[in-house]
N, C-alpha and C positions, 0 to 999 in steps of 0.2 A: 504494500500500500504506500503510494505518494505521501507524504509530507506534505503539510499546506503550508501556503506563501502564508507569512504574515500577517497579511490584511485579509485572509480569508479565516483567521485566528477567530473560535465564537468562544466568548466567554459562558461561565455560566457561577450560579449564585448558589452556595446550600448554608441551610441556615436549620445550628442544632446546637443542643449545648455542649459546652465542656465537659469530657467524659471523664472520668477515673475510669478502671475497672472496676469495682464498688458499684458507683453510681450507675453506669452503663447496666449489671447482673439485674442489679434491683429493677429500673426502669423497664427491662424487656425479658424479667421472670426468668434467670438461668434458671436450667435444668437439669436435676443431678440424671448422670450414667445410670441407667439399669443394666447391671452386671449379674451375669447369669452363674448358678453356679455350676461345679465339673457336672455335677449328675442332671442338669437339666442340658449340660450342652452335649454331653450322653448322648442325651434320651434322642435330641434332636440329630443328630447327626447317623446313630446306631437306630436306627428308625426306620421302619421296611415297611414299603409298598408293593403292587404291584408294577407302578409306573417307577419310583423307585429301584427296583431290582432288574427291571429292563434298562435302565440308564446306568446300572453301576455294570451292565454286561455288555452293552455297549461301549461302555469307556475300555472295558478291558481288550475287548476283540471289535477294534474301529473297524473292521471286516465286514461285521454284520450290518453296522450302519449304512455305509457306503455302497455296499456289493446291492443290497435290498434294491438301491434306486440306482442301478448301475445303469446308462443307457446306452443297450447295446448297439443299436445301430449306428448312434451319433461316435461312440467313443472304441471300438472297437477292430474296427479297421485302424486306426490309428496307434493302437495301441500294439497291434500282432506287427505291426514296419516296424514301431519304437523297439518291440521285447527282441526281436531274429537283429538287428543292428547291435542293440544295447547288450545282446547273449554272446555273441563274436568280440566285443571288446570285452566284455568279462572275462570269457577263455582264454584271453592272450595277452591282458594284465596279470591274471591269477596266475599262469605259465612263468610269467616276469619276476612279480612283485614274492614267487617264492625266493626268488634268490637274493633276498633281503632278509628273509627267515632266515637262510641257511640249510634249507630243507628240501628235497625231491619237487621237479616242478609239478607232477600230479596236486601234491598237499593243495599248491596252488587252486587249482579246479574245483576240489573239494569246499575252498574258502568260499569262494566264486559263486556255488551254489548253495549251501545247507542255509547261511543265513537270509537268503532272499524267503526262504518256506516259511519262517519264522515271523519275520517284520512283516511279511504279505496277511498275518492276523493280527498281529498287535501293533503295528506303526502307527503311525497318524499323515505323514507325509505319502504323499500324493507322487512325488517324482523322483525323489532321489534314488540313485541307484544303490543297493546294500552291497558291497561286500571289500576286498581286502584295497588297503590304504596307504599310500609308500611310505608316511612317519607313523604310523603305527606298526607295522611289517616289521623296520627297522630295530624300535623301542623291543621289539620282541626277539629280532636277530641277535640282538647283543647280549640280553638275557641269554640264550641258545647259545651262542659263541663262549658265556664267561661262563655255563655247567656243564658245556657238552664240549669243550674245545679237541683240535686234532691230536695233543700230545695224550689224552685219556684213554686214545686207543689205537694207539703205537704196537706194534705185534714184531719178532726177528724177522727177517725178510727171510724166504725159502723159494724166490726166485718162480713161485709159479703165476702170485696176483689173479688169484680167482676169486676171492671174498676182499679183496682190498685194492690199493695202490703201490707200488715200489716206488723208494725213492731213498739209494746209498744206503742199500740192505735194510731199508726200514721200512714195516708194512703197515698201511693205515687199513683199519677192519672198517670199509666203508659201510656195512651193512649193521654192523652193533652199532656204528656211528652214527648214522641215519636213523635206525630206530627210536635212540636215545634225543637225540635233537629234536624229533617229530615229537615225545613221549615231554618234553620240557614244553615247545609250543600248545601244544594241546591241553597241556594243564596250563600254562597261565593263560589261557584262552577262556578256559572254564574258570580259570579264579577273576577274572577280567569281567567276566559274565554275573558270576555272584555279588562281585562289588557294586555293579550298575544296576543290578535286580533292587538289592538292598538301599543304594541310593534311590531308585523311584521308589520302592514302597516307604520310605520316610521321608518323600517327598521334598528331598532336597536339592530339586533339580538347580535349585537357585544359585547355589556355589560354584556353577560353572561361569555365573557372571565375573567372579572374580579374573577370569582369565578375560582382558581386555583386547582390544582388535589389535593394537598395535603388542601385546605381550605375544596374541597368539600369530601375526605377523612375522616377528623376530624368531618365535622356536620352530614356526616352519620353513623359513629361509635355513636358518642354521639346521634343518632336516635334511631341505634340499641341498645342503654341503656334503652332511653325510653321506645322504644315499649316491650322490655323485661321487665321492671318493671310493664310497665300498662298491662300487659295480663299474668303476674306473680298470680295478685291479682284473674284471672278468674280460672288458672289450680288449684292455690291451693280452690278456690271456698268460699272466705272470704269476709265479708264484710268492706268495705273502702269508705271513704268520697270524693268526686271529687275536685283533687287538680288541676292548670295548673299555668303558671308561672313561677319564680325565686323559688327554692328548692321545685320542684314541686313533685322531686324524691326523695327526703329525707322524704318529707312528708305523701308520702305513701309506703316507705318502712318502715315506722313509724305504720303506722294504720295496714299493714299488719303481721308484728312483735306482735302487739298489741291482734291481733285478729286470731293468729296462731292456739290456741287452737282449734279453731272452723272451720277448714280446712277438707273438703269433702273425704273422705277417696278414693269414687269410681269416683270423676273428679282427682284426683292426681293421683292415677293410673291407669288411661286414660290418661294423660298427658303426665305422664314419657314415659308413654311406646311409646304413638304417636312420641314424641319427640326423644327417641330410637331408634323405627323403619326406621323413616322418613329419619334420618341423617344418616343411616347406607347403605340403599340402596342411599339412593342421593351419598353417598361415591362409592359406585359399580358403579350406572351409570355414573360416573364422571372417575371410573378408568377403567371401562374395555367400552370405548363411544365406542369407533373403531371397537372393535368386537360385541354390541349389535346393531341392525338396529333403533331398538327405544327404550327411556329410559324408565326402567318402569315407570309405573304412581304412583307410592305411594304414592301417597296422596289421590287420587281416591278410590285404596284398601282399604287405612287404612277408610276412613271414612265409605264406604259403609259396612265394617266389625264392624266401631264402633258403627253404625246406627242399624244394625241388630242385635250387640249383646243388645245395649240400650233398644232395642222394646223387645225382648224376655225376656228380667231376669229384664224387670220393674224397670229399676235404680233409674226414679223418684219418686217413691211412694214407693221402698221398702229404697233405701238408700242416697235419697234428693237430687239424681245431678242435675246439674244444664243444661236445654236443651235448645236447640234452640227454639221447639215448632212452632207457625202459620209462616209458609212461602206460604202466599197466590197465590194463580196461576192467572196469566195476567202481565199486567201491570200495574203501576198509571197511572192516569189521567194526563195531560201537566197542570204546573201552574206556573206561573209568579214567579220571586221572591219576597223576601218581602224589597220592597224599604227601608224601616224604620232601617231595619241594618245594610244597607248598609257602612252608616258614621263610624259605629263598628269596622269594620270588614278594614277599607279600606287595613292599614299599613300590618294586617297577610294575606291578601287575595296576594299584591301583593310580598312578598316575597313568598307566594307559589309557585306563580307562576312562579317565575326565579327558584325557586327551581327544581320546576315541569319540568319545562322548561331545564335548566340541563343538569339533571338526564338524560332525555330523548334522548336530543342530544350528548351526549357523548356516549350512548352506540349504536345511531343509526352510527357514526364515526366510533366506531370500528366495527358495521358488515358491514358498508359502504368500508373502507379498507381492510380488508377481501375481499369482494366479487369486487371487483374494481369497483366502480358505486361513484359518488355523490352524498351530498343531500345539499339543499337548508337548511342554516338557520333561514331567515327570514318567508320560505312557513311554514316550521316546525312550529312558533311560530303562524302562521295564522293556521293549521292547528289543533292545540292541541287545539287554542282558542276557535274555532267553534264546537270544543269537548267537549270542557267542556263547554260551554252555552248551547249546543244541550243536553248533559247529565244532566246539571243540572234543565233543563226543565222538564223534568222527573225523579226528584226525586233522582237524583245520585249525586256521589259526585264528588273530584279531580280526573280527569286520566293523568296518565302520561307513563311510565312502569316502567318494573322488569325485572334485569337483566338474573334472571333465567327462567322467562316466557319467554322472549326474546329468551332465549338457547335452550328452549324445541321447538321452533318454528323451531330455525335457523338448530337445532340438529337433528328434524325428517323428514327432508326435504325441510324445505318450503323455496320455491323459489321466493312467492311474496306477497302483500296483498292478493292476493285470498287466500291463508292459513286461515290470519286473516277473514274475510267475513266468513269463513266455519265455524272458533272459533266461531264467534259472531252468528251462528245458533247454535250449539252446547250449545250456552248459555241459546239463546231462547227455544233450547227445554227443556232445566232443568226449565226454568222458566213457561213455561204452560202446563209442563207434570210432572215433575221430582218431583218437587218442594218438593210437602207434604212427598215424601218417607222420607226425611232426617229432618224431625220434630224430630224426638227421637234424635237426635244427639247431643250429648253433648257440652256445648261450651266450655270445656275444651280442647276436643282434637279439635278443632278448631285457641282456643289458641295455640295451641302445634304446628299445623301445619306452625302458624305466626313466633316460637319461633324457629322450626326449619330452615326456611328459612332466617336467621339472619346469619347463618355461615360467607357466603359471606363476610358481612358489618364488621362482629367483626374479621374478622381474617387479613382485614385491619391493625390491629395496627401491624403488623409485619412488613409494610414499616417504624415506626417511626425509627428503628436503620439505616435501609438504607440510610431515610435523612438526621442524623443526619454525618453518614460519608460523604453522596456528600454536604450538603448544610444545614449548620445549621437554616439559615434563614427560609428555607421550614418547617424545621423538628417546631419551633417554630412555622408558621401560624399552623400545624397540631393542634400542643398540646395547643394552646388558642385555635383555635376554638372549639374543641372539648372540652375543659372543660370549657369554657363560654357558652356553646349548653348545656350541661349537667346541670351545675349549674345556669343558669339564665331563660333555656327555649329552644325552638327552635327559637324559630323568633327574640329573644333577641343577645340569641348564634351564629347566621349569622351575623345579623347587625356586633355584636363585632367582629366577626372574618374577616368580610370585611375591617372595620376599622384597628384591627393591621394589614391585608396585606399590607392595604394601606400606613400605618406606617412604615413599613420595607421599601417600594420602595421606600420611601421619604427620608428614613435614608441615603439606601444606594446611593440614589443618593445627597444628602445634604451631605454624607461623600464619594466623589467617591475616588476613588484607584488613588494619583496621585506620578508620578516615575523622575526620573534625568536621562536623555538617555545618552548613551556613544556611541562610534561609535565603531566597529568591523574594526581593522586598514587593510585597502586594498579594504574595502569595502562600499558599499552604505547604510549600513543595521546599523541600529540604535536601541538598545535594553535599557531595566533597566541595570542602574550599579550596584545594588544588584545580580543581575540574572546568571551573567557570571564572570569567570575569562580573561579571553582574549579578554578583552575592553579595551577603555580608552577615557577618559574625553577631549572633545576637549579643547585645552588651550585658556583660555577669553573667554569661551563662557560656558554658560547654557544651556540647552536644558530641557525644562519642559513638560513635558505629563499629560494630564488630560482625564481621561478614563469614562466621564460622559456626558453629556448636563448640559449647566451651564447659570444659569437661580439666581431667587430673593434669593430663599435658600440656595443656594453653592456657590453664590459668594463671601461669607465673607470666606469660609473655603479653597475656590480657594486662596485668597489671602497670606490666613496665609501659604499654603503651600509654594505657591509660595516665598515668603521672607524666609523659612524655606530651601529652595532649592539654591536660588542664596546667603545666608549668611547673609544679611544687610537689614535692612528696608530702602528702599528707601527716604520716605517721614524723617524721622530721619538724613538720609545723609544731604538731601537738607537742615533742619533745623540749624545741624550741620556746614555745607559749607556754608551757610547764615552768621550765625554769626560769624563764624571764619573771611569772607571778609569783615561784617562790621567791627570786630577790627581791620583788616590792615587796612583799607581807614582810622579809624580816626591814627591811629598810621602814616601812610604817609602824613596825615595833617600837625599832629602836627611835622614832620620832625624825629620822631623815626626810621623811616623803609623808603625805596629806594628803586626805582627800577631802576634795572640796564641796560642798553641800550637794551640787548635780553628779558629785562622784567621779569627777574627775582626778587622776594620782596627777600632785606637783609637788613640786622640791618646795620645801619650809621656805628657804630664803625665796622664792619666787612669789608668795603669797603676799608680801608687804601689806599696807594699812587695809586694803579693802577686806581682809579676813583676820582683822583683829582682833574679833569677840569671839570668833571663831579659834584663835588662839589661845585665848585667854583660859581657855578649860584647858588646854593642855597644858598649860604654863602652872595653873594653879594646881594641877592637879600633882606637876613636879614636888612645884615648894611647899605646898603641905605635908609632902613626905609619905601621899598615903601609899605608892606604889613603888616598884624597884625602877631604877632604868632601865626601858626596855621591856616594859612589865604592864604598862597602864592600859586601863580598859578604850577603848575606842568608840565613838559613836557609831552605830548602826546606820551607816550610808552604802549602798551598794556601789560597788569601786567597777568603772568602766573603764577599760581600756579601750584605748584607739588605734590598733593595731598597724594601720595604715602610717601611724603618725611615728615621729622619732619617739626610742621610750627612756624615760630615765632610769634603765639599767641599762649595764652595756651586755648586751645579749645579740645576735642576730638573728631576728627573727625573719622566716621568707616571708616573704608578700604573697599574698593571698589575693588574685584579682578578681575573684567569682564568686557570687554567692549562691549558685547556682547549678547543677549539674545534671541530664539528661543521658541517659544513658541507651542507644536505641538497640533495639533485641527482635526486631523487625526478621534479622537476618539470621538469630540465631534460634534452633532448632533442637538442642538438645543440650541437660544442665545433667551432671551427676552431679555423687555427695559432697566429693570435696571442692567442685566448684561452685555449689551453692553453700558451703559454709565459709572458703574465701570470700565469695562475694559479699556475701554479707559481712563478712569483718570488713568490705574495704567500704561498705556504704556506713559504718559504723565509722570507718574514720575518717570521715568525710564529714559526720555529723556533728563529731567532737570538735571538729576547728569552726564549726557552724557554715559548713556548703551543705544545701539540701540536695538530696538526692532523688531522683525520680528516673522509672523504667517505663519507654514505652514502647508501643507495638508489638507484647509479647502475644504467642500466640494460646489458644485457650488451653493447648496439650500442655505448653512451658508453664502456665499460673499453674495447671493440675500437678506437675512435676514438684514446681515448686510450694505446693500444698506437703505434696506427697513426703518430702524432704525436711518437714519443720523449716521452710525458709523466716517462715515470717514469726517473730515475734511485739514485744510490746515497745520495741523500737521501731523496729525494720518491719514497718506495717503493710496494709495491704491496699491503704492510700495512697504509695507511693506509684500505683501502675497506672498508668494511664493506657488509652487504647489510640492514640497515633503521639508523635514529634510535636504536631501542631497543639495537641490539646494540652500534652505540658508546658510547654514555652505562653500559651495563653491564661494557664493556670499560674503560672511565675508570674507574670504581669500584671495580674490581677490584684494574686495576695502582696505583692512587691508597693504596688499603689496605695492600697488599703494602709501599710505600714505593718502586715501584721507578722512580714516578715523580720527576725531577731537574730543578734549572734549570739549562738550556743554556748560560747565564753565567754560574754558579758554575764548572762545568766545563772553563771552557776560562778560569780566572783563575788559573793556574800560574805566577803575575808574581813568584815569589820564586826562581826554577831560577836565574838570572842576571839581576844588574839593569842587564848591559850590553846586554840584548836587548831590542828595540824590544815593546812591549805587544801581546797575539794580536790586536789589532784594527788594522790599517795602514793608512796614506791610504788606499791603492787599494781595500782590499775597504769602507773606509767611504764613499767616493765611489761605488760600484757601487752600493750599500747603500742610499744615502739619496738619488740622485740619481733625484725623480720622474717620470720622460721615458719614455715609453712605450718608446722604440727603447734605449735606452740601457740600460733594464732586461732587454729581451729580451735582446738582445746580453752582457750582462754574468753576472749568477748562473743563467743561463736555460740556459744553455753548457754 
């Protein structure tokens, strides 16, 4: 919306009283909360219908909802192109993204398929494609590499390599080795699964907000490093020792450097070229989408070209490539996981799974808003869970998705999970028909195929300048996470990067943004006095703004602003004004100093003839002898100071230019204990030197809070709130004219009743007073 010129400016008039919060409740009948108790909210919640229990079985299996009003004709054809596209790229990611496990490219197929069965009854999303995911794959390869590694199953070499590898008399048992690697993924698959179950059924889907766009930005760029370094070592076709961990990339860009010499002439180019090919048409289908009806499949072509040409010109026996080989037809058998590694595995199982977890529902959000539909984030986390327990039952590994699989769904029509259902036959027919054609397939260009699908994730880093102009703070969670991911790990690299996010929100609200408001003359509207020229500073009054929730952290940095903004430490004033009155009272003891009938303190010699009779008692009262010196009764005149004025002790006292203080809470949102018994010590000392205090614009939750917390007592009352800026500042004005406003140390300097009484102000409540200690303030005037 435009902005209007000036002269198109309409004013307008509202005409109401000055409110407190007080005045305001009474006027328009606050009304207490009716709070229920656990057994009524029981009764209400644990509460069964018939319409009832058809909508709690609906939420479980979105299947039943959706499939009921499924329309075949409209959505159906579209969906059988989406599922036969979308099932060809599954099979030949799954094929891929195994060698990120560390595991037989079958497992792959297996992933590919089991969780699509799953999510096709309990999902909520509409298009995403389910199944295995290159930084989740990864997150689980490393687990798999750091319990199953090559040295575990080292055998003497006996020269024949029919259960293993040779390599300088030494035999790798590739088949106990493969076993055991699949038997590690498959259980933390299923323990991956139960953590996501358990998290939807206590419904905490919320916690994945914490991983922000730019955290999850940074740890999947620093993924795409990974996965590009670990399937670097397959294109070039060298051998490398199984690193995972803290410079887990350093140390096999280490071995792979090391052992460059001996790079496979004919998986390298296979690689390049797959990696050529792949990303040039993925460019065309990406630029010319709107004119092609479906994207090609290039990944499908390329392999089945590279399968064909592998079988015909003999690559592994004439020039050593390195193939796929046994992709057996069926299925595995269902088996249990293996309890025993469970305890291993716990910590990387369940960051996958928030990971997993995600990935998945962010990009189910945005084809959610796209196509106008919701989705459940809790069903989602039950959904994925029972995916990956059902997959890892059978031998599969993490599923989560891919955003490109995702694209080639949403892209060739598919309207609903029946797409997905048709993928996941598509799967099964590669796996009990398809299977053995693509034995000769190299698993370089399989590599290639992982390596081009990385674009996406690495061209990521072209937001870090964008955040760095909107939001430094973002642009920093980027750039740690991503390079504590990179350099300590994945599952290390999250943790830290969760932690500094949590770092920054603490900062910035431990440091919030706090301003000195002025008033716009003519107006209600109250801004920064930095911000404008055509303000001005209400006269005796402060107006302080804090633009945070203020709680155990920012109360101390609350404070310093705050004395930073009204000029003078309080607690200093009082210190100060303490001792200054105890040197007049004893100077008025000893008969140095006078007060004079309006109660004003002056030097004896200053009073000359015009208070002579006024001397005259004290004179006689000497030479009669009836008191000691130093000792005589004083008239009853209440003794004022003028604080403003020079005083006849030599004391220095700060200047005090306010009598007035406003404190605005507009911005703030939430008060714990101890920053509501701070506060109130500091509007206490605030009171002491005689500044009134007033809070306004609290919201009704903050006055309930501060019900809630004994803020207020028989000082710090509940007078003091007002409901805007305006209505205190007009309420100052008011009582300010009237006169009925008073200094708090005028009042309480009755130092002439008797001058054998100690002065109103005594060690003890001066030492409460001025003693700046967090605990000792609470404890003390807080009381």
């Amino acid at each position: 919306m435009d902005a209007l010129p000036p002269e198109n400016l309409y004013p307008y008039t509202v005409s109401r009283p000055i409110y407190s919060n007080p005045t305001f409740e009474e006027d328009n009948e606050r009304q207490a909360r009716e709070e229920r108790t656990l057994r009524e909210r029981l009764s209400c919640t644990c509460g069964c219908s018939g319409r009832q229990a058809l909508k709690v079985v609906k939420g479980v299996f979105p299947v039943i909802d959706w499939l009921s009003r499924y329309p075949i004709r409209e959505w159906l054809p579209s969906d059988v192109v989406s599922g036969v596209s979308t099932g060809l790229v599954c099979s030949l990611q799954g094929l891929a993204y195994a060698l990120l496990v560390s595991v037989a490219p079958v497992y792959g197929l297996y992933s590919a398929f089991f969780p699509i069965l799953t999510y096709f009854l309990l999902g909520t999303s509409r298009h995403i494609s389910v199944g295995p995911f290159p930084v989740t794959c990864l997150m689980v390869g490393s687990v798999v590499l750091t319990l199953a590694p090559d040295d575990h199953f080292l055998l003497p070499g006996n020269g024949t390599g029919v259960n293993g590898t040779e390599a300088d008399g030494i035999v790798v048992d590739v088949e106990a080795m493969e076993a055991q690697r699949i038997m590690v993924a498959s259980s933390m698959t299923v323990l991956v699964g139960l953590f996501q179950v358990v998290m939807g059924l206590l419904q905490v889907g919320f916690l994945v907000r914490y991983l922000s766009d730019p955290l999850v930005g940074g740890f999947t760029t620093a993924a795409a490093f990974h996965v590009l370094i670990s399937q670097l070592k397959i294109v070039l076709s060298v051998p490398t020792n199984n690193h995972s961990g803290c410079f887990s990339i350093l140390y096999t860009l280490i071995d792979v450097f090391t052992n460059i010499r001996q790079t496979n002439r004919a998986d390298l180019v296979a690689g390049l070229l797959t990696i050529v090919i792949v990303m040039a048409v993925k460019e065309v289908n990406s630029k010319f989408r709107h004119k092609i009806p479906v994207p090609i499949p290039i990944e499908v072509i390329v392999t089945v070209f590279a399968a064909g040409i592998s079988y015909a010109t003999e690559l592994e026996s004439r020039y050593g490539a390195s193939l796929v080989h046994s992709i057996p037809r069926g299925f595995a058998p269902a088996q249990p996981p293996n309890t025993e590694l469970l305890w291993n595995i716990l910590g990387s199982s369940f960051s996958t799974a928030v990971v997993g977890y995600a990935v998945a529902v962010s990009v189910a959000k945005v084809y959610a808003a796209k196509h106008d539909y919701t989705i459940d984030g809790n069903q989602e986390l039950i959904a994925f869970g029972f995916s990956n327990v059902f997959c890892g039952c059978f031998s599969g590994f993490v599923a989560s998705t891919a955003l490109s699989r995702t694209a080639v769904q949403e892209s060739t029509g598919g309207k609903s999970q029946m797409a997905g259902i048709i993928s996941a036959v598509m799967v099964m027919i590669v796996i009990l028909a398809l299977g053995n054609l693509l034995e000769p397939l190299q698993k370089s260009v399989l590599a290639a195929i992982v390596v081009a699908n990385l674009k996406g994730m690495f061209m990521q880093v072209t937001e870090v300048p964008t955040l760095w102009r909107q939001n430094r703070a973002d642009c920093f969670i980027w750039l740690a996470t991503c390079l504590a991911s990179v350099v300590l790990g994945l599952d290390v690299g999250l943790l830290a990067g969760l932690v500094f996010e949590m770092g920054t929100v603490v900062v910035r609200t431990q440091f919030p943004a706090c301003s000195t408001l002025g008033n716009i003359p003519g107006t209600n509207i109250y801004r920064n006095m930095k911000d404008y020229k055509n303000i001005a500073e209400v006269p005796g009054i402060k107006i302080f703004k804090c633009n945070a929730p203020i709680y155990f952290a920012n109360i101390d940095y609350f404070k310093e602003r705050l004395r930073a903004t009204v000029g003078f430490d309080s607690v200093r004033v009082f210190k100060k004004r303490n001792k200054a009155l105890k040197k007049i009272h004893k100077l008025i003891k000893k008969g140095k100093l006078r007060a004079t009938e309006t109660g004003e303190v002056v030097s004896e010699v200053s009073l000359g003839v015009d208070n002579k009779g006024f001397e005259s008692e004290q004179d006689s009262g000497r030479e009669s002898g009836q008191v000691e010196d130093g000792d005589w009764p004083v008239p009853e005149v209440e003794v004022r100071v003028d604080w403003a004025l020079e005083l006849p002790v030599r004391v220095s006292v700060p200047k005090v230019q306010i009598h007035s203080l406003v404190l605005d809470f507009s911005a703030v949102s939430f008060l714990d204990v101890v920053a509501a018994k701070s506060l109130r010590l500091v509007i206490k000392e605030f009171l002491r030197i005689g500044v009134n205090v007033y809070i306004a614009g609290c919201d009704d939750e903050i006055v309930r809070k501060m019900e809630a917390l004994a803020f207020f007592d028989e000082e710090v009352t509940r007078d003091l709130l007002f409901l805007s800026v305006h209505d205190a500042i007009l309420f100052i004005k008011l009582e300010t004219a009237n006169g009925s406003m008073q200094d708090a140390m005028v009042e309480g300097l009755s130092l002439m009743q008797d001058c054998k009484e100690p002065p109103p102000f005594t060690e003890e409540e001066d030492l409460i007073e001025t003693y700046d200690n967090q605990h000792r303030a609470i404890h003390g005037l807080s009381n």
